[in-house]
VEXDREN-2710 file (C-alpha; in Angstrom, 1 decimal):
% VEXDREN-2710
k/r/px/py/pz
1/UNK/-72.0/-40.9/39.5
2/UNK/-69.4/-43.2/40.8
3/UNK/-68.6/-44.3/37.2
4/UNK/-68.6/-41.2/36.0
5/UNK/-65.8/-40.5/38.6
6/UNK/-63.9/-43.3/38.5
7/UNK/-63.3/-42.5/34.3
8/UNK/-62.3/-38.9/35.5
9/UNK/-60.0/-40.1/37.5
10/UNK/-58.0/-42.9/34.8
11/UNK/-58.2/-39.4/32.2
12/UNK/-56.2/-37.4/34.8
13/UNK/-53.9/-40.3/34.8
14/UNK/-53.2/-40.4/31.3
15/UNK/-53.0/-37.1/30.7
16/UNK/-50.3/-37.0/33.5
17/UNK/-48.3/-39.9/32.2
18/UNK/-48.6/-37.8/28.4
19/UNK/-47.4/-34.6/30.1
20/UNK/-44.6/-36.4/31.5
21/UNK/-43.8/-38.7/28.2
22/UNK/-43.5/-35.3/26.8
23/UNK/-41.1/-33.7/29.0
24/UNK/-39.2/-36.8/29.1
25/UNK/-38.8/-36.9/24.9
26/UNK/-38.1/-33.2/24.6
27/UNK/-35.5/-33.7/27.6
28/UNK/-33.6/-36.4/25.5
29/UNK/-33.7/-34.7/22.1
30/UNK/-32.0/-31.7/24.3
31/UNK/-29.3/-34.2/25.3
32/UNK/-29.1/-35.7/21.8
33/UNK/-28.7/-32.1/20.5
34/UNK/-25.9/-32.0/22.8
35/UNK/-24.3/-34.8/21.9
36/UNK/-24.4/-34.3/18.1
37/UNK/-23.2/-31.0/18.5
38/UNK/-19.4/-30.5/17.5
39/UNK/-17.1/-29.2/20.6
40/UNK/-15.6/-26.3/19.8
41/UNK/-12.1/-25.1/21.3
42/UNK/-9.6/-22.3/21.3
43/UNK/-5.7/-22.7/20.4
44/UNK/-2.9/-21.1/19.8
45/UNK/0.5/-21.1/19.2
46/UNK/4.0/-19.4/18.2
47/UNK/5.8/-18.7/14.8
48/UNK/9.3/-18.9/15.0
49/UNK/12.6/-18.4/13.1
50/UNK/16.3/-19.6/14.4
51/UNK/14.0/-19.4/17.6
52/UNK/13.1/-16.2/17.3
53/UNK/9.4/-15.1/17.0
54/UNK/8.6/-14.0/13.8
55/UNK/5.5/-11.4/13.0
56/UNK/3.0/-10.8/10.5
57/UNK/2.7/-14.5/8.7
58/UNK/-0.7/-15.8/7.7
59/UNK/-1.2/-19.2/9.4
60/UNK/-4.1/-21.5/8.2
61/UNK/-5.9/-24.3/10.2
62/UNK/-7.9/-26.6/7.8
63/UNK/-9.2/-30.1/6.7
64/UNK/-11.7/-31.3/4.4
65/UNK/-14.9/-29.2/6.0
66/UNK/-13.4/-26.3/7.7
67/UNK/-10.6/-23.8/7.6
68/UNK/-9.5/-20.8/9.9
69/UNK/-6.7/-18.2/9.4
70/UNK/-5.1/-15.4/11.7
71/UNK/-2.2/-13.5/11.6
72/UNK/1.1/-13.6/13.9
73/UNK/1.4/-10.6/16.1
74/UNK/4.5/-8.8/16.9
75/UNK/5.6/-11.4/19.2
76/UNK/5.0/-14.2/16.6
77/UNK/1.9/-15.7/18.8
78/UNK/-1.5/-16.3/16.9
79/UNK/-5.2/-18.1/18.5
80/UNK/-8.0/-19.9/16.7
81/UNK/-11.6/-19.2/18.7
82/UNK/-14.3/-21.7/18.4
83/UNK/-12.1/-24.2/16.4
84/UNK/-14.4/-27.5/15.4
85/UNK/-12.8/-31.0/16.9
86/UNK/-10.9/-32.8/14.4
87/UNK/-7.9/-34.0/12.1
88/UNK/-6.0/-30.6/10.7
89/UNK/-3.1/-29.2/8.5
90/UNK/-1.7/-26.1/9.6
91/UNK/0.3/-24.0/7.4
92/UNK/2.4/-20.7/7.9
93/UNK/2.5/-18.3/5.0
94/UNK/4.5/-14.9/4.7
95/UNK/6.4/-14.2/1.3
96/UNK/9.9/-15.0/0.9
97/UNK/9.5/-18.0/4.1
98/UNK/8.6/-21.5/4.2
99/UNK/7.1/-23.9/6.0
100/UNK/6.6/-27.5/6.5
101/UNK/2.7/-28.7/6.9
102/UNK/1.6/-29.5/10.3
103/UNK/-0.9/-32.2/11.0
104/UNK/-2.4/-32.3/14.3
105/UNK/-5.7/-33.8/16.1
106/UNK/-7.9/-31.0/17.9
107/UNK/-10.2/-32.2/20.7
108/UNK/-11.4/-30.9/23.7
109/UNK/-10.1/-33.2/26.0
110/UNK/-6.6/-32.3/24.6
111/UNK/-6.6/-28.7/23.9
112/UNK/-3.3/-27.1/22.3
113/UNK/-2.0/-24.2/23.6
114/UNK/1.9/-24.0/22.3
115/UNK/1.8/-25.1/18.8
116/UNK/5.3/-24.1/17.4
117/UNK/5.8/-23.5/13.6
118/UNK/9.4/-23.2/12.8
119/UNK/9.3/-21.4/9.1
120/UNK/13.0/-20.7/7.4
121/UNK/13.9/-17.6/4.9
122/UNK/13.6/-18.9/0.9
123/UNK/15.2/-15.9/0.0
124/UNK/18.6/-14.2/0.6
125/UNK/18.8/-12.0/4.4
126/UNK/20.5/-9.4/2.7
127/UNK/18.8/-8.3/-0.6
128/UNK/21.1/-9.0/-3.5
129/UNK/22.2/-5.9/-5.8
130/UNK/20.3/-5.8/-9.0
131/UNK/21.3/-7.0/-12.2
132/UNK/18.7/-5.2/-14.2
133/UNK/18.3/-2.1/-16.0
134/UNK/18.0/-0.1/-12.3
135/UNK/19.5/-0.8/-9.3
136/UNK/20.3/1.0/-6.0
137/UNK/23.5/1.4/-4.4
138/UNK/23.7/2.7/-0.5
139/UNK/21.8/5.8/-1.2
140/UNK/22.1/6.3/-5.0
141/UNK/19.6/5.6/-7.4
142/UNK/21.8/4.0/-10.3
143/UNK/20.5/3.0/-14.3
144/UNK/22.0/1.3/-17.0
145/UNK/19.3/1.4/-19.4
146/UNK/21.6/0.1/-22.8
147/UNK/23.2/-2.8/-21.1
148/UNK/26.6/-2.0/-21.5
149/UNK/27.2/-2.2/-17.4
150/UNK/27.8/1.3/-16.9
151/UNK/25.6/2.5/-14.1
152/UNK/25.0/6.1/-13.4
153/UNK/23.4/7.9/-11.0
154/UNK/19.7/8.6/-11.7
155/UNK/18.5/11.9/-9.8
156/UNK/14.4/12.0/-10.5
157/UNK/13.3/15.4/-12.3
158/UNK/9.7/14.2/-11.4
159/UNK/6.3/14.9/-11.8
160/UNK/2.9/13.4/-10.1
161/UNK/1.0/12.3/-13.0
162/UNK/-2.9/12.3/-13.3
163/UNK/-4.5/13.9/-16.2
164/UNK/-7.7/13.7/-14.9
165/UNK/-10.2/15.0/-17.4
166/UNK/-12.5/17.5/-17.0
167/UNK/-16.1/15.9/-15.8
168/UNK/-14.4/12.5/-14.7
169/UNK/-13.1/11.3/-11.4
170/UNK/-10.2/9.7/-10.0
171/UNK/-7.6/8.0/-12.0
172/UNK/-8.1/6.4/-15.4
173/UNK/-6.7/4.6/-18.1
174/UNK/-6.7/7.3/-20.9
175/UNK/-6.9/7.9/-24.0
176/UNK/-4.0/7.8/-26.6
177/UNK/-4.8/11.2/-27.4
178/UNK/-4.3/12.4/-23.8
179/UNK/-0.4/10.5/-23.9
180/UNK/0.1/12.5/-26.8
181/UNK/-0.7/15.6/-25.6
182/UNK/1.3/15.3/-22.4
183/UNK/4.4/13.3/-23.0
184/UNK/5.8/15.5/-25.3
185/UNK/5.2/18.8/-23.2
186/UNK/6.9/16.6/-20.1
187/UNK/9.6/15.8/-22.3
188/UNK/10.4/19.7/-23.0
189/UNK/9.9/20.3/-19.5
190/UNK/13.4/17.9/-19.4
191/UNK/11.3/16.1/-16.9
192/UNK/13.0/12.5/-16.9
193/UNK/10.5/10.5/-14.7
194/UNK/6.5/10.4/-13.8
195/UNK/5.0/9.3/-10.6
196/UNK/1.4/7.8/-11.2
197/UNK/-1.0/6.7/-7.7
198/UNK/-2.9/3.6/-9.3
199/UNK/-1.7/1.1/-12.0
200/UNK/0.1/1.6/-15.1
201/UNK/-1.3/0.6/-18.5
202/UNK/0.9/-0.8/-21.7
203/UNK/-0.5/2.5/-23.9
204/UNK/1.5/4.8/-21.2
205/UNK/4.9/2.7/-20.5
206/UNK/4.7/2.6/-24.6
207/UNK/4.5/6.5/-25.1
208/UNK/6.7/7.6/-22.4
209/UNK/9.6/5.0/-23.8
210/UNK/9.7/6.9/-26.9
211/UNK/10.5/10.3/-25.0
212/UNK/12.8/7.8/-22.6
213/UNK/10.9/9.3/-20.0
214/UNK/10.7/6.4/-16.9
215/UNK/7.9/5.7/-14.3
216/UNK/7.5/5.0/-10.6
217/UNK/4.3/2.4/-11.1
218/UNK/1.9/3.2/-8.7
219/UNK/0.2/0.3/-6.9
220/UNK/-3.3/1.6/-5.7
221/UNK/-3.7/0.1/-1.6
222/UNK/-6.8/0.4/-0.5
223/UNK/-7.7/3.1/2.2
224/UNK/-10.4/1.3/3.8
225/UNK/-8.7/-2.5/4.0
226/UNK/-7.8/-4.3/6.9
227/UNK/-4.2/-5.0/6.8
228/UNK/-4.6/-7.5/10.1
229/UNK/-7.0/-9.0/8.1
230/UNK/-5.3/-12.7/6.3
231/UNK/-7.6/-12.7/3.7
232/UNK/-7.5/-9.1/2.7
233/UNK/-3.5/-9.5/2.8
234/UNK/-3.4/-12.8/0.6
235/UNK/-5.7/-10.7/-2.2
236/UNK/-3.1/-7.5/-2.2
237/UNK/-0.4/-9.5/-2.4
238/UNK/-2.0/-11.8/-4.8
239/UNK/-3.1/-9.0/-6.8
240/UNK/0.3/-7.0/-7.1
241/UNK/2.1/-10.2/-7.5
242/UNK/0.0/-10.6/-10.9
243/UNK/0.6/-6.7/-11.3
244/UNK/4.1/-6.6/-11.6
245/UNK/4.6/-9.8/-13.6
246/UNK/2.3/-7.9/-16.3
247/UNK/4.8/-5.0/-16.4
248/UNK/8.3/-6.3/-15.3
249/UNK/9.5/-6.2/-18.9
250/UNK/8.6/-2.7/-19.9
251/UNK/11.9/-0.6/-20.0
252/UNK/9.9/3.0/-19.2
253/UNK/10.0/0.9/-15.4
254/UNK/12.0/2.8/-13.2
255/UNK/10.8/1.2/-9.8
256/UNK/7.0/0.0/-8.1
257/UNK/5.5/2.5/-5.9
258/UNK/3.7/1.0/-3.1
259/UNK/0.4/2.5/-2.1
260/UNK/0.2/6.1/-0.5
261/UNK/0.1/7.7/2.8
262/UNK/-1.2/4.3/4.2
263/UNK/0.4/5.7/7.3
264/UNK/-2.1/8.6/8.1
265/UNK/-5.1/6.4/7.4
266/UNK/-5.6/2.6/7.7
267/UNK/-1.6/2.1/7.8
268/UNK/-0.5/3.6/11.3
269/UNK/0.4/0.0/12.2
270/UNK/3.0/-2.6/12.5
271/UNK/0.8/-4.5/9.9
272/UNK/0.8/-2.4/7.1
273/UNK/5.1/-1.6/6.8
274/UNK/5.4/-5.5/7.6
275/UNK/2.7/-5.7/4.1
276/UNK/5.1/-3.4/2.4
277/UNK/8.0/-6.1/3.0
278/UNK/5.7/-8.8/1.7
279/UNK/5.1/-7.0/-1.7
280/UNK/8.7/-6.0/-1.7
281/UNK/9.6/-9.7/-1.5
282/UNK/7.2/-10.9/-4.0
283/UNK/8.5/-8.5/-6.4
284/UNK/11.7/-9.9/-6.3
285/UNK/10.6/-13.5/-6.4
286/UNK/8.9/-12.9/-9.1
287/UNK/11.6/-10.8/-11.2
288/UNK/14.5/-12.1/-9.8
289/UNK/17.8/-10.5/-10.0
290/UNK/17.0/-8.1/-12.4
291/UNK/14.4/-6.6/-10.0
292/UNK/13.3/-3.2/-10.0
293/UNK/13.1/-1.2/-6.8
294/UNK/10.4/-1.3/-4.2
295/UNK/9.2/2.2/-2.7
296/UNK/6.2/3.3/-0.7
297/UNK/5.3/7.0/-0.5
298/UNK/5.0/7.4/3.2
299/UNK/3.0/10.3/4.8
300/UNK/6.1/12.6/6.3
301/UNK/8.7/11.0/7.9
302/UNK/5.9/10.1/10.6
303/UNK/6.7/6.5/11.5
304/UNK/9.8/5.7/9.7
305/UNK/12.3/4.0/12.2
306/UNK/9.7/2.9/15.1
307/UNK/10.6/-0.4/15.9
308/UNK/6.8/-1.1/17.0
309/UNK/5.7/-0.3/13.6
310/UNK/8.5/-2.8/11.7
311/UNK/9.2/0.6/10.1
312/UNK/13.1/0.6/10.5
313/UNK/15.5/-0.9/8.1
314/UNK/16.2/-4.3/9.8
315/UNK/12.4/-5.0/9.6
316/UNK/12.1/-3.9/5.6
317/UNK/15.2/-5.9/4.0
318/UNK/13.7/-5.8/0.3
319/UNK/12.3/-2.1/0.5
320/UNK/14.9/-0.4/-1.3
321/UNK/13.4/3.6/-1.3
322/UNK/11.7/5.6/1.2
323/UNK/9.0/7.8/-0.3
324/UNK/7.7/10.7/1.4
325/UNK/5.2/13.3/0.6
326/UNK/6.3/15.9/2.2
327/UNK/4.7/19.6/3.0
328/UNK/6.5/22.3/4.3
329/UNK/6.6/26.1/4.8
330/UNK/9.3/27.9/3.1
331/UNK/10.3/29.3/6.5
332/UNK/10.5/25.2/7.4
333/UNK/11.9/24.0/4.4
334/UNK/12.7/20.0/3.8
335/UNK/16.6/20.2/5.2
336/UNK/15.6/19.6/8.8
337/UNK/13.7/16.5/7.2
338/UNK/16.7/15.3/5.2
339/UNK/18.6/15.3/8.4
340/UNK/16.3/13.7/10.9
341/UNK/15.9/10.9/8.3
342/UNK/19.3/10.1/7.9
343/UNK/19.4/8.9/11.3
344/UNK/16.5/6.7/11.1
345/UNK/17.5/5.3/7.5
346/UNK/20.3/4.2/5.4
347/UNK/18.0/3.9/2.1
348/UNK/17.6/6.7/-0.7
349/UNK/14.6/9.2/-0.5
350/UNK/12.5/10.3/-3.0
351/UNK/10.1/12.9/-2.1
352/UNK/7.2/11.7/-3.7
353/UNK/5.0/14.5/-3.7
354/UNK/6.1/18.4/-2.7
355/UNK/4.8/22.2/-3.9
356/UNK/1.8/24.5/-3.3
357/UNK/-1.1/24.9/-5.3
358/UNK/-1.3/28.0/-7.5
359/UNK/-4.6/29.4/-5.8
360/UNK/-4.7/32.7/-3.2
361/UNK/-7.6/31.8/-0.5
362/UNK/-6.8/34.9/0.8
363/UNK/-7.9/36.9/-2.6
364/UNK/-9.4/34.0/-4.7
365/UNK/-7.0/34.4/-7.5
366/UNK/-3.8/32.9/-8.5
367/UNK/-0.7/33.3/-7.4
368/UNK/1.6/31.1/-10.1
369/UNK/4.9/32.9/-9.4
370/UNK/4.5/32.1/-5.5
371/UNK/4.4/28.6/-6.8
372/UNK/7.2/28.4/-9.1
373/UNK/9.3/29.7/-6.1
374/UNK/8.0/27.5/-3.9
375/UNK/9.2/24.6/-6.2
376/UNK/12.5/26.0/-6.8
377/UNK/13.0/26.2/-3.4
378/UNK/12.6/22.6/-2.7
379/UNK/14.2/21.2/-5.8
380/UNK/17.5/23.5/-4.7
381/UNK/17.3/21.6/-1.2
382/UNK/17.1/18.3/-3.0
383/UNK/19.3/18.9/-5.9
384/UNK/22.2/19.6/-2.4
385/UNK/21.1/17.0/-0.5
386/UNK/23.2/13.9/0.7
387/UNK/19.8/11.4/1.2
388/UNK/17.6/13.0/-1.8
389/UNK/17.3/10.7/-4.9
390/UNK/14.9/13.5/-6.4
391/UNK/11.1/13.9/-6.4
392/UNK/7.3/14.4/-8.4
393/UNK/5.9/17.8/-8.2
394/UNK/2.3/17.4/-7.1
395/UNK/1.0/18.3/-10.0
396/UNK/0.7/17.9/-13.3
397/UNK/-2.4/19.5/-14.3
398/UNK/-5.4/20.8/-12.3
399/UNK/-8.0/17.7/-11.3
400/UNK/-11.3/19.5/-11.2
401/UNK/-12.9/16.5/-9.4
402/UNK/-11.3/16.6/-6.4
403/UNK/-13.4/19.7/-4.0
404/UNK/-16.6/19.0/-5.7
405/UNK/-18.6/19.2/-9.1
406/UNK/-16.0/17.8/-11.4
407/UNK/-17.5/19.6/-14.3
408/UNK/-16.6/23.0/-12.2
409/UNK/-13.1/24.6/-10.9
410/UNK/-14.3/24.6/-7.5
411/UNK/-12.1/26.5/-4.5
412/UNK/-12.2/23.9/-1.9
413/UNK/-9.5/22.0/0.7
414/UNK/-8.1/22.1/3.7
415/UNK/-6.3/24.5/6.2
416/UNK/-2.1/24.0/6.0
417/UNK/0.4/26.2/7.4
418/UNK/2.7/25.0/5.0
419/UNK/1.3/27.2/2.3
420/UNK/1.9/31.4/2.2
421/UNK/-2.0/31.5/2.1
422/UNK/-2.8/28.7/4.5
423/UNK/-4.7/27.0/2.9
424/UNK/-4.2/24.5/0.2
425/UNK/-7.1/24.0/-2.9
426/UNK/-6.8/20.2/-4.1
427/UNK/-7.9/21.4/-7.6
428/UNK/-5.6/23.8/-8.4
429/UNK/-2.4/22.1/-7.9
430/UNK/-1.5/21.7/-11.7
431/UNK/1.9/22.7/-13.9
432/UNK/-1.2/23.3/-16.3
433/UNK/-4.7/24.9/-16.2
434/UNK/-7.1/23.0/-17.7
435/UNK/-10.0/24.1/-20.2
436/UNK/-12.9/22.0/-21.7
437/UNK/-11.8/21.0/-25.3
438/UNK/-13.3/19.6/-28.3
439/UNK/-12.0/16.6/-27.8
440/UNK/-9.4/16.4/-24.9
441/UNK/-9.1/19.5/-22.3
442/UNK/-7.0/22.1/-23.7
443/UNK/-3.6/22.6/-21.3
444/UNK/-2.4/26.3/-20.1
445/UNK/1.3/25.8/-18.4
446/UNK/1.6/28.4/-15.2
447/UNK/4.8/29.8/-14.1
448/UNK/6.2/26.4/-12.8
449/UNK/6.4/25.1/-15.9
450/UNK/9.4/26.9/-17.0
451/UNK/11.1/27.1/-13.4
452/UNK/11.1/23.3/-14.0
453/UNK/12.6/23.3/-17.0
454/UNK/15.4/25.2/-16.6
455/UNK/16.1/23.7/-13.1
456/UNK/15.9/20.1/-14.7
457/UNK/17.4/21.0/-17.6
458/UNK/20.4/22.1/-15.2
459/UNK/20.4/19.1/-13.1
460/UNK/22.5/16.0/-13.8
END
């Protein structure tokens, strides 16, 4: 009995000195965790020009295993979160500004809170006349398509431009058959220039230079991206950069149009109009000073001049047209427009989309001649206007896809008080109606057509 205790008693003791050998082994794999662990710490800085902050420039902390980006706000500042220890280069990127590379040690027992990146302009502060076949002068829209270094005024007898077949959606690159069709019938319209929402194809600048009919290339921008976002800014730019050195050298160019209504979607921000300067600037590095302009269709005149926004003209230099798709009443009218803008801006103004579409809510049926006099209306105003380079009718033919089945000619929209019905119908917006054809739809021209043509036909 007394043996058989004393055994218990040396068990209990090595099962102690186990439960403890234990706790003591997991206790120092926890500290040697700990110490194998990378610190992480937080920094931040200040990008600056002549000593002045300067916003919306893509900075990049990296070395061999890790890299970081963020953006400079409005006041120039920018912070890394959570930033591994070690050795780093630190760049600052915004187009048409450079930068020297930074190399700095990040630890924890030396955190950095006021890195300063002085960056300097690579480009000209005021941008530079063009050379090429376009060019803009104050407010005046000038071209000197043969060379000979006469410039004249260019006043844009437009049109928005999506042939969207029946049974498809969206915008597409289409057939030659479809060019053929249309550019002829814009031609004897004496329309003189097309507005088109995503990109341009060689097929279209090819047929509308043989009718010397030019184009404001559209440059698709995302509705959903995140222009705060570095990486989503490097691909746009990126992307557009490659975009306009495909079609530069295409003489149906008239200028780049820069996304569309950004403004009343992901755009109501500093970021996107300080975006807009970026692609503006990389369009002229990468044509030089034959450049063509820059515009971006804004939504209104909502935002233009707010200095929060880097909307007003010191802020975009290289922009060189104000877009604006602008929808009013005829009681309204676009005048008031033309003269609260001139305040805010010194550039030219192209109404980039205007009109009604040709449908009655209020009887479902058309009402074409109420459209044609809604267009002439606005074309008088910007015919006598002193800020008005011209405009695209919104549209040219009816885009079945847009309320629905795209294989039906659906009512369907939204309420507006700038239309006599109140109500506007996003298929029935075309010059033409549209019928299934054989081969291609078969076009119907409304009453427009011919208010168009005489009106362009009269205007210089």
């Amino acid at each position: 009995m007394k043996r058989r205790a004393i055994i218990h008693n040396i068990f209990s003791h090595i099962l102690v000195i186990f439960i403890i050998s234990i706790l003591l082994i997991s206790n120092c794999e926890d500290q040697i965790d700990k110490i194998d662990e990378p610190q992480k710490v937080s920094i931040s800085g200040e990008v600056t020009i002549n000593g002045k902050p300067l916003p919306a420039v893509i900075v990049t902390l990296y070395s061999n295993e890790n890299q970081y980006q963020s953006l400079s706000d409005l006041f120039g500042n920018f912070q890394f979160s959570e930033v591994i220890e070690g050795k780093y280069q630190i760049t600052a990127f915004r187009p048409g500004y450079h930068s020297d590379t930074i190399t700095t040690q990040i630890s924890e027992s030396d955190p950095i809170s006021n890195i300063n990146i002085p960056v300097e302009l690579e480009v000209p502060v005021t941008k530079p006349v063009s050379t090429g076949p376009v060019r803009v002068v104050n407010r005046d829209l000038q071209t000197d398509y043969d060379g000979d270094g006469n410039y004249k005024s260019f006043f844009i007898k437009g049109v928005g431009y999506s042939p969207t077949p029946i049974g498809s959606w969206g915008d597409l690159i289409y057939p030659d058959q479809v060019y053929n069709r249309d550019i002829p019938l814009l031609k004897y319209m004496n329309c003189n220039a097309i507005r088109t929402w995503g990109k341009v194809n060689s097929l279209l600048l090819d047929k509308v230079e043989q009718y010397k009919i030019k184009v404001l290339a559209g440059f698709w921008v995302s509705t959903t991206a995140d222009f705060f976002n570095p990486s989503e800014r490097l691909n746009i730019i990126s992307e557009f950069e490659t975009y306009v050195t495909s079609y530069k050298d295409y003489p149906a160019i008239l200028a780049w149009s820069l996304g569309n209504e950004q403004n009343y979607i992901n755009g109501d921000n500093w970021a996107w109009y300080s975006l807009v300067e970026d692609l503006a600037v990389t369009a002229y590095k990468v044509e030089g000073d034959k450049y063509h302009p820059v515009a971006t269709p804004n939504g209104d005149r909502y935002r233009v001049g707010f200095t929060d926004y880097l909307a007003r003209d010191v802020d975009l230099p290289y922009l060189d047209i104000w877009g604006m798709n602008l929808y009013k009443s005829d009681h309204e009218g676009f005048n008031q427009t033309f003269f609260m803008y001139s305040a805010f801006s010194s550039k030219p103004l192209w109404i980039s989309e205007y009109g009604i579409d040709a449908y009655d809510n209020r009887i479902n049926q058309e009402y074409e001649i109420e459209q044609a006099k809604f267009a002439r209306n606005r074309l008088i105003e910007m015919v006598n206007s002193q800020v008005c380079i011209g405009g695209t009718l919104m549209a040219y033919s009816d885009e079945w896809w847009k309320a629905g089945n795209p294989d039906a000619h659906d009512p369907g929209g939204y309420n507006t008080n700038a239309h006599p019905d109140g109500y506007s119908n996003e298929e029935w917006w075309g010059i033409f109606r549209v019928a299934k054809g054989s081969t291609i739809d078969v076009l119907t021209k409304r009453a427009v057509f011919d208010t168009l043509k005489f009106i362009f036909g009269k205007t210089n």
